[in-house]
GUKE-37251 format. One line per field, with one value per atom (N, C-alpha, C): atom name; chain; residue number from 1; x, y, z. Coordinates in nm, 4 decimals, m for minus. Example, Ala and Ser with C-alpha at 12.3 -4.5 7.8 and 13.67 -1.06 7.14 Angstrom:
residues 2
atomo N | CA | C | N | CA | C
cadena A | A | A | A | A | A
num 1 | 1 | 1 | 2 | 2 | 2
xx 1.3190 | 1.2300 | 1.3200 | 1.2850 | 1.3670 | 1.2900
yy m0.5690 | m0.4500 | m0.3300 | m0.2250 | m0.1060 | 0.0030
zz 0.7800 | 0.7800 | 0.7800 | 0.7080 | 0.7140 | 0.7870
end
This chain:
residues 157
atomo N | CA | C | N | CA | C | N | CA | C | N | CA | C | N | CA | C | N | CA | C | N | CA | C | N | CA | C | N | CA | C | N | CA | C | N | CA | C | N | CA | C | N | CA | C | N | CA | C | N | CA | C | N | CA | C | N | CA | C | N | CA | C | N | CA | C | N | CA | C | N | CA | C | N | CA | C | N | CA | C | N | CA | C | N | CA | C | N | CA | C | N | CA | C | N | CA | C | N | CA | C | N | CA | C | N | CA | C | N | CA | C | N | CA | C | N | CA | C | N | CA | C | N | CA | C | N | CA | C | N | CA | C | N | CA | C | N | CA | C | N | CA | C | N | CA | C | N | CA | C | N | CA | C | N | CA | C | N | CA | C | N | CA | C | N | CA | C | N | CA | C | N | CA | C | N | CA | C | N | CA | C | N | CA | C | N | CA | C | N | CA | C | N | CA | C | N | CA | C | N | CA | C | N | CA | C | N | CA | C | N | CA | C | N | CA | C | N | CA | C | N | CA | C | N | CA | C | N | CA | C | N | CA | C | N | CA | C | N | CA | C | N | CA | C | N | CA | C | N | CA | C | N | CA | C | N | CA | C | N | CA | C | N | CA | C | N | CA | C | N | CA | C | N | CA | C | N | CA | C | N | CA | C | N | CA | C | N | CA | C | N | CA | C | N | CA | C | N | CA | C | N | CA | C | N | CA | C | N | CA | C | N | CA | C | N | CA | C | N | CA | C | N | CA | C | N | CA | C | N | CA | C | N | CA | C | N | CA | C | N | CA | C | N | CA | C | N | CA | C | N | CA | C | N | CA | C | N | CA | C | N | CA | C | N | CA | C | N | CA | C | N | CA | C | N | CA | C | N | CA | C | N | CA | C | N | CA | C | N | CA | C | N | CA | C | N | CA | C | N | CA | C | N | CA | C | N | CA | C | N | CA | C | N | CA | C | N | CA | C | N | CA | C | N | CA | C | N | CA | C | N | CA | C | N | CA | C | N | CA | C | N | CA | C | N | CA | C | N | CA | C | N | CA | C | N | CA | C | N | CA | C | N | CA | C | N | CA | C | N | CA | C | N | CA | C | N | CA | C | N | CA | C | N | CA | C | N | CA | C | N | CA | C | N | CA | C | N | CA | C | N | CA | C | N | CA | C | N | CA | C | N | CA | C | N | CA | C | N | CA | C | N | CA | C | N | CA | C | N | CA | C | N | CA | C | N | CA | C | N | CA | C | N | CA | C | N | CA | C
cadena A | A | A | A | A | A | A | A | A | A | A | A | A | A | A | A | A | A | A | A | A | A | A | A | A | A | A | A | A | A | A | A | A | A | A | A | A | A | A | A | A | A | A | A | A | A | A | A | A | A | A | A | A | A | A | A | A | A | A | A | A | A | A | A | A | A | A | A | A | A | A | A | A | A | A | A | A | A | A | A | A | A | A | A | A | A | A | A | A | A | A | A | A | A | A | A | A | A | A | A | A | A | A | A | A | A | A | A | A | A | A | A | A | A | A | A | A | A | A | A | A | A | A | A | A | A | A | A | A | A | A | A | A | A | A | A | A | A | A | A | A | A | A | A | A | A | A | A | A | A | A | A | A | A | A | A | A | A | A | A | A | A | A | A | A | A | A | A | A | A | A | A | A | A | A | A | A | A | A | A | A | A | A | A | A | A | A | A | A | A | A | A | A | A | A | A | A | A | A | A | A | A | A | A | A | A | A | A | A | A | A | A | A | A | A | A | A | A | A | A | A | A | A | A | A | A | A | A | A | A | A | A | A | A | A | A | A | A | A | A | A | A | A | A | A | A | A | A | A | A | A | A | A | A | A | A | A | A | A | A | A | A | A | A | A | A | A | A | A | A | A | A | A | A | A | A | A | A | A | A | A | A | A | A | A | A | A | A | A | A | A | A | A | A | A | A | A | A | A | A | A | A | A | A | A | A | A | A | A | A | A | A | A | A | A | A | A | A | A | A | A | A | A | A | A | A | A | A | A | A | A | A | A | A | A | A | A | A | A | A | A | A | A | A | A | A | A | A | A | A | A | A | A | A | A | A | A | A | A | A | A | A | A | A | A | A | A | A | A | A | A | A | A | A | A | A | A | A | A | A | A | A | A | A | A | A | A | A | A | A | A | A | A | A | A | A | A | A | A | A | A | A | A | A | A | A | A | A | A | A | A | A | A | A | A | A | A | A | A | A | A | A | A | A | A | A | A | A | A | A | A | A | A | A | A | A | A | A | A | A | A | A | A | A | A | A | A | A | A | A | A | A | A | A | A | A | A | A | A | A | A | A | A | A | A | A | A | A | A | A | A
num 1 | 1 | 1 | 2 | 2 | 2 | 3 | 3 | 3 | 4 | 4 | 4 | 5 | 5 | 5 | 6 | 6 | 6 | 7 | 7 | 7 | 8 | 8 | 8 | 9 | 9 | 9 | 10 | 10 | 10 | 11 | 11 | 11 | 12 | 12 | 12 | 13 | 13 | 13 | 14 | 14 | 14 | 15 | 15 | 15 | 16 | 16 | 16 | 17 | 17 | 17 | 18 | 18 | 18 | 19 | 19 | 19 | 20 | 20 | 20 | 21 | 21 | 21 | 22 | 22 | 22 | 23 | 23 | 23 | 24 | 24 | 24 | 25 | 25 | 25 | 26 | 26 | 26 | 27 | 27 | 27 | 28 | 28 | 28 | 29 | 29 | 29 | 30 | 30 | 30 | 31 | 31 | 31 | 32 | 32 | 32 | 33 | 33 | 33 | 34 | 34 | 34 | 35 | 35 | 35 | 36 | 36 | 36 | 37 | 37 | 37 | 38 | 38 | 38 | 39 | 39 | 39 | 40 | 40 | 40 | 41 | 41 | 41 | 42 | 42 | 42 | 43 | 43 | 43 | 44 | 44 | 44 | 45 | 45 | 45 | 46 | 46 | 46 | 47 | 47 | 47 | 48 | 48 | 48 | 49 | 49 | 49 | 50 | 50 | 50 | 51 | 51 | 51 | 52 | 52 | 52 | 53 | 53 | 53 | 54 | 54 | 54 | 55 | 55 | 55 | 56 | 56 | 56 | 57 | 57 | 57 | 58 | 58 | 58 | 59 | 59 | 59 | 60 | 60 | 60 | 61 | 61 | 61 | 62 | 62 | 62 | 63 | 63 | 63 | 64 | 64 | 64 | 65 | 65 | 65 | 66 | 66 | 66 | 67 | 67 | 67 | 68 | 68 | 68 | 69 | 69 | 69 | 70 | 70 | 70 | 71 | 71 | 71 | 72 | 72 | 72 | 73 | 73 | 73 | 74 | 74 | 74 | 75 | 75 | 75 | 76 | 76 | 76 | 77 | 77 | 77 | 78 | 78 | 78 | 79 | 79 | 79 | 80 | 80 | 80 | 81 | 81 | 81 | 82 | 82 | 82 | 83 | 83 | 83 | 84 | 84 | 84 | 85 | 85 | 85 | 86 | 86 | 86 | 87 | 87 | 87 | 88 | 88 | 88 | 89 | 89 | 89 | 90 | 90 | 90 | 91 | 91 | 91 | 92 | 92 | 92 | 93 | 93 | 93 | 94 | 94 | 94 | 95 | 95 | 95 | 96 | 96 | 96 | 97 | 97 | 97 | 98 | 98 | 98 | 99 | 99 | 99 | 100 | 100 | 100 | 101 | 101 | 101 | 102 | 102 | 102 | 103 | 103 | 103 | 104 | 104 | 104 | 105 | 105 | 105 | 106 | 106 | 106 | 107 | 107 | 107 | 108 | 108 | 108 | 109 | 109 | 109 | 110 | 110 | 110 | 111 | 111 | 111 | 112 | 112 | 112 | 113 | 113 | 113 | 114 | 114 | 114 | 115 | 115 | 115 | 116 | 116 | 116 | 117 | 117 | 117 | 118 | 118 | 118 | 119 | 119 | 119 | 120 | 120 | 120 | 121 | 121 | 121 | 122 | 122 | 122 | 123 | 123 | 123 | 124 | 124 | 124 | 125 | 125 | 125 | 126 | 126 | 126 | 127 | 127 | 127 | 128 | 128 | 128 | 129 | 129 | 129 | 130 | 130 | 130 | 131 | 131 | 131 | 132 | 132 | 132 | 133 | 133 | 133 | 134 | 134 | 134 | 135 | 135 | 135 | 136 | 136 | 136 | 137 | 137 | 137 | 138 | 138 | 138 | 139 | 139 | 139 | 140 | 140 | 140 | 141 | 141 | 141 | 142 | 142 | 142 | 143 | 143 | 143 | 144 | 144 | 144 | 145 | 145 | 145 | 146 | 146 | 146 | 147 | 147 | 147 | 148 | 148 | 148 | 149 | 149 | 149 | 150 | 150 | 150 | 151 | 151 | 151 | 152 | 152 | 152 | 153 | 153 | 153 | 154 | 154 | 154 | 155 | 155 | 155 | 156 | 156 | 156 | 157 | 157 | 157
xx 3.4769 | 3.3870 | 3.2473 | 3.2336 | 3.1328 | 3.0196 | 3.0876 | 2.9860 | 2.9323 | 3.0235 | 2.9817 | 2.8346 | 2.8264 | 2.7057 | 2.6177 | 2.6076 | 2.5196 | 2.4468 | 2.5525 | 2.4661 | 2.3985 | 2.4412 | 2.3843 | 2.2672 | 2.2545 | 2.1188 | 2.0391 | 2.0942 | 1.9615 | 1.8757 | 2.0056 | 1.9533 | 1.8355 | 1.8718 | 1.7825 | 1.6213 | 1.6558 | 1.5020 | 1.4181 | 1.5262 | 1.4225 | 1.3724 | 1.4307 | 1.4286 | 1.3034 | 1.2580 | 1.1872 | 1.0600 | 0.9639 | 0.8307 | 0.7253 | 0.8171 | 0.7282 | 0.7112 | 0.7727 | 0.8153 | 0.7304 | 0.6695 | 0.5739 | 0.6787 | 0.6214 | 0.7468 | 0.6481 | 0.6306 | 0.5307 | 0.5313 | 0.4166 | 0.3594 | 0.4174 | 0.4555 | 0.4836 | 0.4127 | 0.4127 | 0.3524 | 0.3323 | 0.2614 | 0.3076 | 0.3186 | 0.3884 | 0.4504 | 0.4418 | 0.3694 | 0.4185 | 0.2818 | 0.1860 | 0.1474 | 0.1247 | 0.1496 | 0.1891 | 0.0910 | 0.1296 | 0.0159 | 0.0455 | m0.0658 | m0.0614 | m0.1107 | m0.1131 | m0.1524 | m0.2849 | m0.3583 | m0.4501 | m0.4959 | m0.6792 | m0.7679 | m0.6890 | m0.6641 | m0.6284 | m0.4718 | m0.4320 | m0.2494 | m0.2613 | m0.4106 | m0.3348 | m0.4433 | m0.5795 | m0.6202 | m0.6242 | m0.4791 | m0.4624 | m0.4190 | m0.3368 | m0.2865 | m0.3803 | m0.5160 | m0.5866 | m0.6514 | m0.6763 | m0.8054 | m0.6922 | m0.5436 | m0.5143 | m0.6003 | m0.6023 | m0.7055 | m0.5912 | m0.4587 | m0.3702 | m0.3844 | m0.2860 | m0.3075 | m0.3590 | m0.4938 | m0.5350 | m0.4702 | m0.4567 | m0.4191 | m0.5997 | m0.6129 | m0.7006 | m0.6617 | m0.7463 | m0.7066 | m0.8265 | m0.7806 | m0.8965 | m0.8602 | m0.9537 | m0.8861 | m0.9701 | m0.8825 | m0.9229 | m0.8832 | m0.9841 | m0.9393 | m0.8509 | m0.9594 | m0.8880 | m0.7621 | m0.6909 | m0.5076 | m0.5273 | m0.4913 | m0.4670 | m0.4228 | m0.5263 | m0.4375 | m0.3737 | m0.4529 | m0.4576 | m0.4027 | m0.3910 | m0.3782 | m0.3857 | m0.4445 | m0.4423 | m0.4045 | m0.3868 | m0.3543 | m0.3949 | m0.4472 | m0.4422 | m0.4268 | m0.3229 | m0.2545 | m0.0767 | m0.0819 | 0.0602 | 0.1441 | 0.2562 | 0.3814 | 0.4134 | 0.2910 | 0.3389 | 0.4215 | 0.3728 | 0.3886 | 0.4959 | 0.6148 | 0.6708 | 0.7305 | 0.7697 | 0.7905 | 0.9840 | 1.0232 | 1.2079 | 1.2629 | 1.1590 | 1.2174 | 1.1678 | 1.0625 | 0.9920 | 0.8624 | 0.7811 | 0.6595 | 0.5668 | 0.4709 | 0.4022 | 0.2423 | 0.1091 | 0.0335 | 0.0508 | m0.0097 | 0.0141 | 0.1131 | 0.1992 | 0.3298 | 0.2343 | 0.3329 | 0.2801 | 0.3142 | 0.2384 | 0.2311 | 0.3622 | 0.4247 | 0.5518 | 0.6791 | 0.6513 | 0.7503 | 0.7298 | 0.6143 | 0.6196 | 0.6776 | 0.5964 | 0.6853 | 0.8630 | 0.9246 | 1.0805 | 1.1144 | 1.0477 | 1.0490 | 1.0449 | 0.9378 | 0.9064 | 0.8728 | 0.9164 | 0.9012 | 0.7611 | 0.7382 | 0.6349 | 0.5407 | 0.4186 | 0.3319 | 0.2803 | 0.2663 | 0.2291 | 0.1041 | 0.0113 | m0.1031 | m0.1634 | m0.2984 | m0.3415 | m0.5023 | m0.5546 | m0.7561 | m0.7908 | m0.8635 | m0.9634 | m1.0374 | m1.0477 | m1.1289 | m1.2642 | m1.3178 | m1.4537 | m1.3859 | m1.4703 | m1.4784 | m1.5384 | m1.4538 | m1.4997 | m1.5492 | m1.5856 | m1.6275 | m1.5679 | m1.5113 | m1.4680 | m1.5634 | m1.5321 | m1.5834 | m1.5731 | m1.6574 | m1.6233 | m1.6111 | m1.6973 | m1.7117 | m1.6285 | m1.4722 | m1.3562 | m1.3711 | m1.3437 | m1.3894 | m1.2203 | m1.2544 | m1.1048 | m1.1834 | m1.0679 | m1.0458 | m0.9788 | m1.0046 | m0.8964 | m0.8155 | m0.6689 | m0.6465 | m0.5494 | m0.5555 | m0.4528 | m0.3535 | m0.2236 | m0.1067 | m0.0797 | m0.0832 | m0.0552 | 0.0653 | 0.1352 | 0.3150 | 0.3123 | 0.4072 | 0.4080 | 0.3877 | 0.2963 | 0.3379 | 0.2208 | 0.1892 | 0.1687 | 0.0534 | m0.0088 | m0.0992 | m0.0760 | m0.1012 | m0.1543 | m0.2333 | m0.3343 | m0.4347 | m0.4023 | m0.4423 | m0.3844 | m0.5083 | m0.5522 | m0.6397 | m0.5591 | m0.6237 | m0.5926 | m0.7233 | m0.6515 | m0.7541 | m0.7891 | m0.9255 | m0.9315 | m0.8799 | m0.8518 | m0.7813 | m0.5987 | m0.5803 | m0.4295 | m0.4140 | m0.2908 | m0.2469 | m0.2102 | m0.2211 | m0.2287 | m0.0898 | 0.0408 | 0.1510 | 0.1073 | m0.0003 | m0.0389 | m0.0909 | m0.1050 | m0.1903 | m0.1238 | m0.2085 | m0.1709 | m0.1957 | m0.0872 | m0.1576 | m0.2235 | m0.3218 | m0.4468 | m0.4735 | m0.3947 | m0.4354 | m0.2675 | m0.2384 | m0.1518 | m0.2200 | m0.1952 | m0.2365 | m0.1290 | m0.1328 | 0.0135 | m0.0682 | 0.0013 | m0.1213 | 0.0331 | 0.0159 | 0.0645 | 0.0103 | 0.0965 | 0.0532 | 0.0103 | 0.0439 | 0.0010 | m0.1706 | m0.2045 | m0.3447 | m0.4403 | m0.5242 | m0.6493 | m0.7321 | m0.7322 | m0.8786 | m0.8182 | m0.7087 | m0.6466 | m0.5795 | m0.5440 | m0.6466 | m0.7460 | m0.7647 | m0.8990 | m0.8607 | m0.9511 | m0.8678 | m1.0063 | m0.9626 | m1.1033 | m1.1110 | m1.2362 | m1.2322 | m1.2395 | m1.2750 | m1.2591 | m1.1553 | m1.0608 | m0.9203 | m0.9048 | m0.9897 | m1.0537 | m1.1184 | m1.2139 | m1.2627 | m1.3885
yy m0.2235 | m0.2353 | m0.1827 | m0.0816 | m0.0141 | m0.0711 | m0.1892 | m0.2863 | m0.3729 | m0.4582 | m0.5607 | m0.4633 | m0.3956 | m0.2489 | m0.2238 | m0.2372 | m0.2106 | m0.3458 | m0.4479 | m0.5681 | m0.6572 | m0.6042 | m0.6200 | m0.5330 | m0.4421 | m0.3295 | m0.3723 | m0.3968 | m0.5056 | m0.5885 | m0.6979 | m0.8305 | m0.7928 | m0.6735 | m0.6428 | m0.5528 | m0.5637 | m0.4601 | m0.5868 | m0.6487 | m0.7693 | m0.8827 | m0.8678 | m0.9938 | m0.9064 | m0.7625 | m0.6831 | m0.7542 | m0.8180 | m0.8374 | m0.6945 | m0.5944 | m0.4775 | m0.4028 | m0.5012 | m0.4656 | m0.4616 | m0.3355 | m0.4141 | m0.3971 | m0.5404 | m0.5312 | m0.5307 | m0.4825 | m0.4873 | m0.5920 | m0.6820 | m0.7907 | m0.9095 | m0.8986 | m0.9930 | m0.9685 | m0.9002 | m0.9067 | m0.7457 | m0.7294 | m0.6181 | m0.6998 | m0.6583 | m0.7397 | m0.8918 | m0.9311 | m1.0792 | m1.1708 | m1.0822 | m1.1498 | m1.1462 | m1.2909 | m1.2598 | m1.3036 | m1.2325 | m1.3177 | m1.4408 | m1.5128 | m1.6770 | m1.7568 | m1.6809 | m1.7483 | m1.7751 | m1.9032 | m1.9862 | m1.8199 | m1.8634 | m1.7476 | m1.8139 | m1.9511 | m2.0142 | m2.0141 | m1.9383 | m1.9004 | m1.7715 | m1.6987 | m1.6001 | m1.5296 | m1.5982 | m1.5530 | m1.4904 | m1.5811 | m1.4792 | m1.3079 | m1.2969 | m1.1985 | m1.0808 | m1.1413 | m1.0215 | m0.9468 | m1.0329 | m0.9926 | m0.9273 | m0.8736 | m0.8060 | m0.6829 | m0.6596 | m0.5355 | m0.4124 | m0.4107 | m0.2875 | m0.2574 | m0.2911 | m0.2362 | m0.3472 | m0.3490 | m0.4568 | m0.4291 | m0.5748 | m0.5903 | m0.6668 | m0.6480 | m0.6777 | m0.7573 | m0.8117 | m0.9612 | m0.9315 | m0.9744 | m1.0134 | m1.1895 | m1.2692 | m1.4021 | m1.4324 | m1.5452 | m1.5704 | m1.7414 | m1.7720 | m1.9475 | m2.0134 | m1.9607 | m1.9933 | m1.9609 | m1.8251 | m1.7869 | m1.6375 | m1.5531 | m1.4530 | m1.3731 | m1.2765 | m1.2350 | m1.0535 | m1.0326 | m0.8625 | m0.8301 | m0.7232 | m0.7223 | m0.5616 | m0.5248 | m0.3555 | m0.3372 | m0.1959 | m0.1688 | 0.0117 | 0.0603 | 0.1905 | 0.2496 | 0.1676 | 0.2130 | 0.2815 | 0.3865 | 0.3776 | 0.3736 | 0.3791 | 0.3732 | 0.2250 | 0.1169 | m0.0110 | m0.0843 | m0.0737 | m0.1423 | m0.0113 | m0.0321 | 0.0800 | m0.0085 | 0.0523 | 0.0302 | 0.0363 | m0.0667 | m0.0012 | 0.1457 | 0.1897 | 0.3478 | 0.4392 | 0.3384 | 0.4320 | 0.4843 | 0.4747 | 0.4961 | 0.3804 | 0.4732 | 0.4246 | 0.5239 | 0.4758 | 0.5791 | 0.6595 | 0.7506 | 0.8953 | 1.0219 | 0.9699 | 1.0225 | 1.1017 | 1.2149 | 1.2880 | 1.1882 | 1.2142 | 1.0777 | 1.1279 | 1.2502 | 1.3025 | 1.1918 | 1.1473 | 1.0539 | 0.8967 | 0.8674 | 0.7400 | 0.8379 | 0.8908 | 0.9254 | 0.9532 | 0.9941 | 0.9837 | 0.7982 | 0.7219 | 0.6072 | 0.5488 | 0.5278 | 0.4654 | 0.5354 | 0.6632 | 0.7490 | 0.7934 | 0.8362 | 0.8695 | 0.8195 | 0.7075 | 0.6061 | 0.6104 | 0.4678 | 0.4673 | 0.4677 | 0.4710 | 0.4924 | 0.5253 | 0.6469 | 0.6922 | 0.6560 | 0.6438 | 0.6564 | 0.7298 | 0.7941 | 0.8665 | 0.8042 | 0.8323 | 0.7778 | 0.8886 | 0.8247 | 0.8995 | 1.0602 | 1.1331 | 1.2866 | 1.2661 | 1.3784 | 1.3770 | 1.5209 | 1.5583 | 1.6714 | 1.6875 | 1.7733 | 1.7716 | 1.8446 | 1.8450 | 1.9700 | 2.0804 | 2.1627 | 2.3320 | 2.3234 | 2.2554 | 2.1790 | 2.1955 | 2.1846 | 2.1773 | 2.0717 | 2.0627 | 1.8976 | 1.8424 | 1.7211 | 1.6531 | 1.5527 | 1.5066 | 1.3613 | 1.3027 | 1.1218 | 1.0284 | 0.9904 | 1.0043 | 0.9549 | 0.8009 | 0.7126 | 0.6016 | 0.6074 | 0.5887 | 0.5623 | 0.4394 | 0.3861 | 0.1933 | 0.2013 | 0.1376 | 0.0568 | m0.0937 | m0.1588 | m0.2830 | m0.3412 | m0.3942 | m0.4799 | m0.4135 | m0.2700 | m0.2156 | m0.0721 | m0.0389 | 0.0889 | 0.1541 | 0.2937 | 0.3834 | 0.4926 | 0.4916 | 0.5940 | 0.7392 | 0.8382 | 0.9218 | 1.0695 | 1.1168 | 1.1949 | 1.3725 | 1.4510 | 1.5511 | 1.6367 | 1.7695 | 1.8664 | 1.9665 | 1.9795 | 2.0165 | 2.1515 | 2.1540 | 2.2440 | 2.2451 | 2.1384 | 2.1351 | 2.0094 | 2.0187 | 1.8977 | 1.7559 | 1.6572 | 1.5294 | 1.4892 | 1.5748 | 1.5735 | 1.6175 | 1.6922 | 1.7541 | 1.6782 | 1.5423 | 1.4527 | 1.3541 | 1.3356 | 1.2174 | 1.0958 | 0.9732 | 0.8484 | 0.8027 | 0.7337 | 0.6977 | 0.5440 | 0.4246 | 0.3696 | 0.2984 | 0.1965 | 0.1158 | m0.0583 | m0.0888 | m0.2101 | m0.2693 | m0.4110 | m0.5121 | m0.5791 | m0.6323 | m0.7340 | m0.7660 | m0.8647 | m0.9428 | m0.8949 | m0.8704 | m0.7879 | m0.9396 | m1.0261 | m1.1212 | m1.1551 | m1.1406 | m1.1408 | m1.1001 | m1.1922 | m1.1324 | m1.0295 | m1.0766 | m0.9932 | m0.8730 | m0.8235 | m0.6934 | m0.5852 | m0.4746 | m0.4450 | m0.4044 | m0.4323 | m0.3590 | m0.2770 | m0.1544 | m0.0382 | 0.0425 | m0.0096 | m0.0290 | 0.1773 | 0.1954 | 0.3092 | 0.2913 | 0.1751 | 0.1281 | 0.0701 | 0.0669 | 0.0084 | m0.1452 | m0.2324 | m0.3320 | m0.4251 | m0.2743 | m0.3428 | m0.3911
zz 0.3675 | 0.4803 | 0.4459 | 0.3775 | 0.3275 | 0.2975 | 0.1679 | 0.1258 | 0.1930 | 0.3233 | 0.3562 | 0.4913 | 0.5183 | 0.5465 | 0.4697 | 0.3680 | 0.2524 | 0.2686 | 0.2078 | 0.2578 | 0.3463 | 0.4643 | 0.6197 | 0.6273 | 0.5622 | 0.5992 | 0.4600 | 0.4133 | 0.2735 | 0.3239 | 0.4192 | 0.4652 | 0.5830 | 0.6571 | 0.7186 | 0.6777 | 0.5867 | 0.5369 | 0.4506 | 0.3994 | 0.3070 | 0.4573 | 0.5395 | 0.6844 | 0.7565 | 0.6996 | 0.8366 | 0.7878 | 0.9058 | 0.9309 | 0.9610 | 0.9665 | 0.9013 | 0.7311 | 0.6766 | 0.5608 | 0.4745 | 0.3451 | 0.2274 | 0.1033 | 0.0901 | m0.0261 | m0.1761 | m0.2655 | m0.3884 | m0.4576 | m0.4925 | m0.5366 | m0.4393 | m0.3369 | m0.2541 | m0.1095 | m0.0238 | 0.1366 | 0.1666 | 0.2685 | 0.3535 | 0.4635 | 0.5943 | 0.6767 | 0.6902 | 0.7799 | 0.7698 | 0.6781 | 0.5795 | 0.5101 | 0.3750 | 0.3042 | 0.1892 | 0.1309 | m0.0675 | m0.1564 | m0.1847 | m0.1941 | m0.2447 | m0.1383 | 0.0161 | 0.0885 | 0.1342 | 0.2126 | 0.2210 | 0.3236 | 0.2993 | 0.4574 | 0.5855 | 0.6407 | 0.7412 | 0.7854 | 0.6439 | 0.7122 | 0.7455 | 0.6510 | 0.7201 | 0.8146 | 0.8263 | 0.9564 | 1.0352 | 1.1504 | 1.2363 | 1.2379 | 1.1583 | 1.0970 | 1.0693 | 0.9910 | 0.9367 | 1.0649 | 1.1773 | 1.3105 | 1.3510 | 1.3491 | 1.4260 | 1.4453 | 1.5605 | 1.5566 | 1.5756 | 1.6300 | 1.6052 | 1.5047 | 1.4219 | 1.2540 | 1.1470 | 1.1226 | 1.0446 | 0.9324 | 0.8494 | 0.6871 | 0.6448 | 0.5351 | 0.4824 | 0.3480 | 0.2975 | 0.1861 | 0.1079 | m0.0176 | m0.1387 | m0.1699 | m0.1630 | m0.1925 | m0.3453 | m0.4120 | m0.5580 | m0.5218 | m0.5510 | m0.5914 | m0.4712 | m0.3554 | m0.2336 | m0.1733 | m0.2752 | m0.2109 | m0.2423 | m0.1560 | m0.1451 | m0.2755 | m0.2857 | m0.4797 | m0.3995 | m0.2912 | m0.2808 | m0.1702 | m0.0810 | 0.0164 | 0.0677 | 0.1684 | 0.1302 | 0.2981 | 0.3366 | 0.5053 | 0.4407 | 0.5509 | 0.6221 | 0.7253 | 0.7710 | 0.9048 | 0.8640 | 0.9868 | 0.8873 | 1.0047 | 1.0138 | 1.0976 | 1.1897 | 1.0936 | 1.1015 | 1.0218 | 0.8587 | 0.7381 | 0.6691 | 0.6085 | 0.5283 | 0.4108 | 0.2968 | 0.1873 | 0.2405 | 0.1392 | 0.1841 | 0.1566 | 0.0952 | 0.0680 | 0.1785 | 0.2740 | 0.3636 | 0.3316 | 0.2133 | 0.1704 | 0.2937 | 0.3191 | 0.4330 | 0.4137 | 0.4907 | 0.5115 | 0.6018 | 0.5825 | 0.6010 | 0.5693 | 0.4760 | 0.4169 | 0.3362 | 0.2831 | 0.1334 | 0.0177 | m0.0895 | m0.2158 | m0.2567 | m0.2015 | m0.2694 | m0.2531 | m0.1496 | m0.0747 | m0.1764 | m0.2281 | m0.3106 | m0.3941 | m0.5046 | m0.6213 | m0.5940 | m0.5048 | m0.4689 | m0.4948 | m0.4099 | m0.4248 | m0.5413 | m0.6360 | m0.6951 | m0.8377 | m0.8550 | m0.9780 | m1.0252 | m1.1194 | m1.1824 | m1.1704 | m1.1706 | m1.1563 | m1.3341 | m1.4037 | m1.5172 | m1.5542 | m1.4350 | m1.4256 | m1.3405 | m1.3108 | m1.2227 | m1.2165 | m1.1170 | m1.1350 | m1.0359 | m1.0415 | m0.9336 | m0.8605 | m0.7389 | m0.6951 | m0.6150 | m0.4753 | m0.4810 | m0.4200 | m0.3910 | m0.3559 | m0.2329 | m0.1724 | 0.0085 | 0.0500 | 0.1310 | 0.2147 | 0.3145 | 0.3868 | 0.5009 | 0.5414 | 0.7072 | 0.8123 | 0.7532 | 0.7899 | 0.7162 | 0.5908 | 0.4790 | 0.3543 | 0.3083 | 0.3341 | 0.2126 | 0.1892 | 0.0256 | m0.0566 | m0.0607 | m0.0935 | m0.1045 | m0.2703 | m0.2894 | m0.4162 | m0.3736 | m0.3716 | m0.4291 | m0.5153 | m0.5246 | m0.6226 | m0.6231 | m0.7255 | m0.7062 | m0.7950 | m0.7043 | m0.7903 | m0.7965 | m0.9309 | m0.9673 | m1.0013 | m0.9209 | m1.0008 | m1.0052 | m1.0840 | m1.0678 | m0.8628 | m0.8962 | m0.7588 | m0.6122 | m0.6868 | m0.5619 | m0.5950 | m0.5390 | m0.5566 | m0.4370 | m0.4746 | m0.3278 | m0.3521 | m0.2460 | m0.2898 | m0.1793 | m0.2447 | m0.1223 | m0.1537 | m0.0454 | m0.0476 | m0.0691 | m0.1708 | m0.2304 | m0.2182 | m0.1139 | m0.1561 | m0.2514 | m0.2329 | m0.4283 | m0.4309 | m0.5751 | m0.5896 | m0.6202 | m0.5649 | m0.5426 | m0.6331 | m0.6669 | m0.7296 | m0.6974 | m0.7409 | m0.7070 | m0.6081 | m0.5905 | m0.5607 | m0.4209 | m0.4013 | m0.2475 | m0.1635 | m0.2369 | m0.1514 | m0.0419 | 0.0682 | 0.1736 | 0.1403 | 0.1771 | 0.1427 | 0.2426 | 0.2488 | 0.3217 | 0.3003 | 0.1905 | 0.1884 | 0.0996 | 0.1287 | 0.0157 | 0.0342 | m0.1498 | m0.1691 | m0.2249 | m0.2465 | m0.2410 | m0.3696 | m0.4697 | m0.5575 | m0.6722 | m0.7131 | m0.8286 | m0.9865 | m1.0336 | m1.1641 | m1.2367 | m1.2328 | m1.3555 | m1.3481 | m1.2269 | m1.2054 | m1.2650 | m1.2762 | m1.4498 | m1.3330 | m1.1847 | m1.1397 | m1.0677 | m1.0951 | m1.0269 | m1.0979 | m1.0641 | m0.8915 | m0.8859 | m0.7317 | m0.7334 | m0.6525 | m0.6628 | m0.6150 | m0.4906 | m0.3873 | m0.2781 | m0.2243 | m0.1966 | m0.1528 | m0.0070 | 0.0618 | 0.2020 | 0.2254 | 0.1425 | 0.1782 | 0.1842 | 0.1106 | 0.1494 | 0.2388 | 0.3373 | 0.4227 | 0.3345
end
């Protein structure tokens, strides 16, 4: 019985329209698709998704909303980056991104974690290690792609 549960809660996480799945969609939009499929989708104004298009089809896709879009392990924004690395292990590559200020000038850094399929950038205050950081931003992209990623500090607005 166990299994045929396992595979009913698969069918349901690969079937969820909140789902980001890496190098394929975050919820219901995916890469490859036309500006006019996916349109409507991007003006949501609840939780926008945002698009990079190449040769007229969708190569990118980024969101900074969180407790819409989740990863099947549950990686989402606003999680600690601790929660991707559980997910998705180590990252084989990292970049920095820009430096922030807060109120009461505590500084922060960006940093991005790249895996196949997928990035996330997550803000770290200085001082602390890259493991201390919030994610603030996940991007969706196709590794075979000559023009990716691009790794937006506006999340691709």
């Amino acid at each position: 019985m166990k299994p045929l549960l396992a595979i009913l809660a698969a069918l349901t996480l690969t079937a969820s329209p909140a789902l980001i799945v890496p190098g394929e969609r975050i919820g219901p939009a995916r890469l490859g698709s036309t500006r006019d499929e996916l349109s409507p989708l991007l003006q949501d104004a609840h939780c926008p998704i945002r698009a990079l298009f190449h040769q007229g089809r969708t190569v990118q896709l980024f969101t900074n909303c969180g407790g819409a879009w989740a990863t099947p392990g549950g990686t989402q924004v606003g999680l600690p980056l601790l929660w991707a690395v559980r997910e998705f292990g180590q990252p084989a590559t990292t970049a920095r991104g820009d430096a922030y200020t807060w109120p009461g000038g505590r500084t922060a850094r960006a940093v991005w974690y790249m895996y196949p399929g997928i990035a996330l950038r997550a803000v770290v205050p200085e001082g602390e290690p890259d493991s201390a950081g919030v994610i603030t931003c996940i991007t969706v992209h196709r590794d075979s792609s000559p023009v990716l990623p691009v790794l937006s500090e506006s999340c691709g607005q």
